[in-house]
C-alpha positions in Angstrom: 11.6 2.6 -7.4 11.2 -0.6 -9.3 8.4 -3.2 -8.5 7.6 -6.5 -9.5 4.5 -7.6 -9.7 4.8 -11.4 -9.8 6.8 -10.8 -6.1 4.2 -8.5 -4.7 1.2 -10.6 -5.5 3.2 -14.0 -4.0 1.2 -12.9 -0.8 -1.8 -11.7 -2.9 -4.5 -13.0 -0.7 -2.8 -11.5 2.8 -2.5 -7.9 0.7 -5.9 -8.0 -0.8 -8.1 -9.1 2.6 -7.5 -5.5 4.1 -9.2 -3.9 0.8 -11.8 -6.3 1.3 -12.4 -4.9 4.8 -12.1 -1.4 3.7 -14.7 -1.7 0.7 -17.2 -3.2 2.8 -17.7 0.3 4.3 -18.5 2.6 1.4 -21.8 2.8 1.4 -22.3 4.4 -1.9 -24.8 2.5 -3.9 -24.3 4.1 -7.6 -20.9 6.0 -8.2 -20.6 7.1 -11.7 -16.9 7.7 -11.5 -14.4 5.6 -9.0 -10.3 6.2 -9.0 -8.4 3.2 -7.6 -5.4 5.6 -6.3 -2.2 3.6 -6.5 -4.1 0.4 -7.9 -0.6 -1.8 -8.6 -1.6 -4.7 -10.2 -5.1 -4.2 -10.8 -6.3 -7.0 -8.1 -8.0 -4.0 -6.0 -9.1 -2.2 -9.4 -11.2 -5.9 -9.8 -13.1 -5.8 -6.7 -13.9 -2.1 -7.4 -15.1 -3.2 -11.2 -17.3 -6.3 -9.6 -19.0 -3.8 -6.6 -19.8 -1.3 -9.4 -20.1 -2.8 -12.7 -22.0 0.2 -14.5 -19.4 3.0 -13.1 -16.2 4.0 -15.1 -13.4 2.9 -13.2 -10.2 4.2 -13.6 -6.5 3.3 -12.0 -4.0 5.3 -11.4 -0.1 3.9 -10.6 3.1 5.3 -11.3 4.8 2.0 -12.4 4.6 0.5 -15.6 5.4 -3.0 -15.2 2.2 -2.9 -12.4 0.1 -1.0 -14.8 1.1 -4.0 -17.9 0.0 -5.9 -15.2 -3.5 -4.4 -14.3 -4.3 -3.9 -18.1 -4.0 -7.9 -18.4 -6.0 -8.6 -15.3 -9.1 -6.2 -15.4 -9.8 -5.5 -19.2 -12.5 -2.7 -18.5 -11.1 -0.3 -16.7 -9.2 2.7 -17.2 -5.7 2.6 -16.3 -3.5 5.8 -16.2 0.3 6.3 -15.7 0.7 9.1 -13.3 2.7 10.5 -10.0 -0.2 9.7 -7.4 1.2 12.7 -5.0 0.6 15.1 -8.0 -2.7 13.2 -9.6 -5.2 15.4 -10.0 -8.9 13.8 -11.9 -10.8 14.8 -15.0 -13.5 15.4 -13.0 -14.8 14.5 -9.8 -14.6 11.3 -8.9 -17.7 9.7 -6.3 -15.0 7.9 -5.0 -11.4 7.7 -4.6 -9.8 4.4 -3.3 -6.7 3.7 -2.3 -5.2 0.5 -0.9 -2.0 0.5 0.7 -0.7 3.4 -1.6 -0.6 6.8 0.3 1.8 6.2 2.8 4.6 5.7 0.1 4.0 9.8 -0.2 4.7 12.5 2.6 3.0 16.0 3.1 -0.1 14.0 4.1 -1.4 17.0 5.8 -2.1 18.8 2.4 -2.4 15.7 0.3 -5.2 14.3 2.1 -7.2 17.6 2.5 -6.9 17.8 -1.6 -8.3 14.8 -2.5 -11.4 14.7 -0.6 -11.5 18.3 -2.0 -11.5 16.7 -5.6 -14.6 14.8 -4.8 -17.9 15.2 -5.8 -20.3 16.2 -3.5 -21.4 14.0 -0.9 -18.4 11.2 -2.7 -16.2 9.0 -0.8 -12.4 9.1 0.0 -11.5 5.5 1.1 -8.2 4.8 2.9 -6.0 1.7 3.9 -2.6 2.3 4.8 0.1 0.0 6.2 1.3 1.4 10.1 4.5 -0.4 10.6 7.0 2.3 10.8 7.9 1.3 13.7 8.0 -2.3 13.6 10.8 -4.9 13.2 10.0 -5.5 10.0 10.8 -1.8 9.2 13.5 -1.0 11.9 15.7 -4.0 10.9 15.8 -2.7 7.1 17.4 0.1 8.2 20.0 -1.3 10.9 20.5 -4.2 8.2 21.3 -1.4 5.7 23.6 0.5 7.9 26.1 -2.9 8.9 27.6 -4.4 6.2 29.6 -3.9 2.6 26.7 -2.5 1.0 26.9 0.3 4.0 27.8 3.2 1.3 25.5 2.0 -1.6 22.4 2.2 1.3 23.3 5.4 2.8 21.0 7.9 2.3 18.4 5.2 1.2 15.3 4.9 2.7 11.0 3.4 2.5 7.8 5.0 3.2 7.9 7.9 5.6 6.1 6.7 8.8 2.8 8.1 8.4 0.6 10.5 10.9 -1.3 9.2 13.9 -4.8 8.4 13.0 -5.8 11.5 15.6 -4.4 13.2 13.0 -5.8 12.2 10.3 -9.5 13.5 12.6 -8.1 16.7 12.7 -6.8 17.3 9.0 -10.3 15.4 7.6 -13.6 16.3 9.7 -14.0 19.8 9.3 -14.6 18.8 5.7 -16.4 16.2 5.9 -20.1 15.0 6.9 -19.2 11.4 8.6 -15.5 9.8 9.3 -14.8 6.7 10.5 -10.9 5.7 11.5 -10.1 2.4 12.5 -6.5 -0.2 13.2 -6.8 -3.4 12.7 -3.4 -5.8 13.7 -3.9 -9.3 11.5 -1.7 -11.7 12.1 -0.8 -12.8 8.4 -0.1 -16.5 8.3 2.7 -17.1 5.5 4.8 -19.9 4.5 8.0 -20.5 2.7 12.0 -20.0 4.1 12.5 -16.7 5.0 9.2 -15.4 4.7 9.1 -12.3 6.3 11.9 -11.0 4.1 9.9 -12.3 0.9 6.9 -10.5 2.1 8.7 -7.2 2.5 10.8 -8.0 -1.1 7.7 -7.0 -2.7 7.1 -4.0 -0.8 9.2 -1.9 1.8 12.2 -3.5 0.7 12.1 -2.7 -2.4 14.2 0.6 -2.4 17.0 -0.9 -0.3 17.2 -3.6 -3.3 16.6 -1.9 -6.1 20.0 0.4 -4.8 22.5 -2.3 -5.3 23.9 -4.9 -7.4 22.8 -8.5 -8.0 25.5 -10.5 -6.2 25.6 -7.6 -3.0 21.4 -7.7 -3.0 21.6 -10.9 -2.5 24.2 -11.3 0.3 22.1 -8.1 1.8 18.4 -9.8 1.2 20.1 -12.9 3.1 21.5 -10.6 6.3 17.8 -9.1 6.7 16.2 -12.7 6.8 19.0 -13.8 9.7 18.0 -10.6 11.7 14.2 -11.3 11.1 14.3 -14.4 12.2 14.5 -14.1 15.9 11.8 -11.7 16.1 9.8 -13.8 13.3 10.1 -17.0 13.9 9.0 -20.2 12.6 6.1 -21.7 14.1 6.3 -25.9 15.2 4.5 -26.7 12.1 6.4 -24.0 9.9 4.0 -21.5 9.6 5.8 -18.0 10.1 3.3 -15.2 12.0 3.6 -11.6 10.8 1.7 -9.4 13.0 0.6 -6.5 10.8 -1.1 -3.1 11.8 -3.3 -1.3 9.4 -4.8 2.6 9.2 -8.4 2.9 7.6 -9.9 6.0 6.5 -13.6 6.6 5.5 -14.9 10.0 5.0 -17.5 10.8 3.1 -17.4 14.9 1.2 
């Protein structure tokens, strides 16, 4: 899967405010080593760099246009092309952030076991995940995908798996861990433009579904996703288009 940075950071501010909320519970004062798991563009890996300024800093993405990207935008950090599902660190990290990044991978009942395995003791694995699997925003992508001419270019196409209930995530993580906090939080992003929604999700979920066909029929499909979105999405009186937006956190410290 392709992604383009300058479309994913057109809501930059909406995408970074939950890594805002997530880093202001990890309470550890002096990390020597922190991964940014899945950092994209680097604006996460920035924060992390400004919290700890003496700790090597390293992120870790599988794209290299986002990685070009981060290189330009945080100078002194580490950044290292890698599959994130198969990542495994040098050594072991004090903490390991990730900001909407894991639920792009399934066999989260092994995967998050490991890395707060690859921790070092008493370290932090930090978690924000996107829970809209089940929303409009997700659901049309697939009915869009299954009605029109690009019908046999879609089939078999799909976005991130839904990801587990955050019981679940209790279950796989506490008997491994000294304290865990789980939370959902639903904000109701504020964006603005024609078509919104659908440019939100062109930098994200959408992003296999348009990467699959060509220009003129991604285009023509791009347009029949905003028409269904906009009954469910729509425009407020003073144009302002609400996207409610539910949100998975996971702090457990090793």
């Amino acid at each position: 899967m392709s992604w383009d940075p300058a479309q994913y950071l057109r809501y930059g501010g909406e995408r970074l405010r939950p890594a805002l909320d997530l880093l202001t519970t990890v309470v550890a004062e002096s990390p020597l080593v922190v991964v940014d798991l899945g950092c994209g563009a680097g604006n996460v890996t920035g924060l992390l760099r400004r919290r700890w300024p003496d700790a090597e800093i390293t992120g870790v993405d599988g794209s290299p246009e986002m990685l070009e990207r981060a290189g330009q935008a945080v100078p002194g950090c580490r950044f290292m092309l890698a599959d994130i599902a198969r990542w495994e660190p040098d050594g072991t990290p004090d903490v390991i952030f990730s900001n909407a990044a894991l639920h792009w991978l399934g066999g989260h009942a092994a995967l998050f076991p490991r890395l707060l395995a690859r921790l070092a003791p008493g370290g932090t694995l930090a978690v924000q995940m996107p829970a809209m699997h089940e929303s409009p925003l997700r659901r049309l992508q697939y009915e869009v995908a299954a009605n029109g001419p690009w019908a046999v270019a879609l089939a078999g196409i799909g976005s991130a798996p839904p990801i587990l209930p955050a019981e679940a995530y209790w279950d796989l993580l506490r008997p491994h861990c000294r304290t865990l906090d789980i939370w959902e939080t639903t904000y109701l992003h504020a964006l603005h433009g024609e078509n919104a929604v659908a440019a939100w999700a062109s930098g994200s979920s959408l992003r296999p579904f348009l990467d699959a066909l060509v220009p003129e029929m991604r285009a023509a499909f791009l347009g029949a996703y905003a028409e269904a979105l906009r009954p469910v999405y729509p425009p407020r009186p003073d144009g302002t288009t609400l996207l409610p937006f539910r949100r998975l956190f996971i702090v457990a410290q090793g």
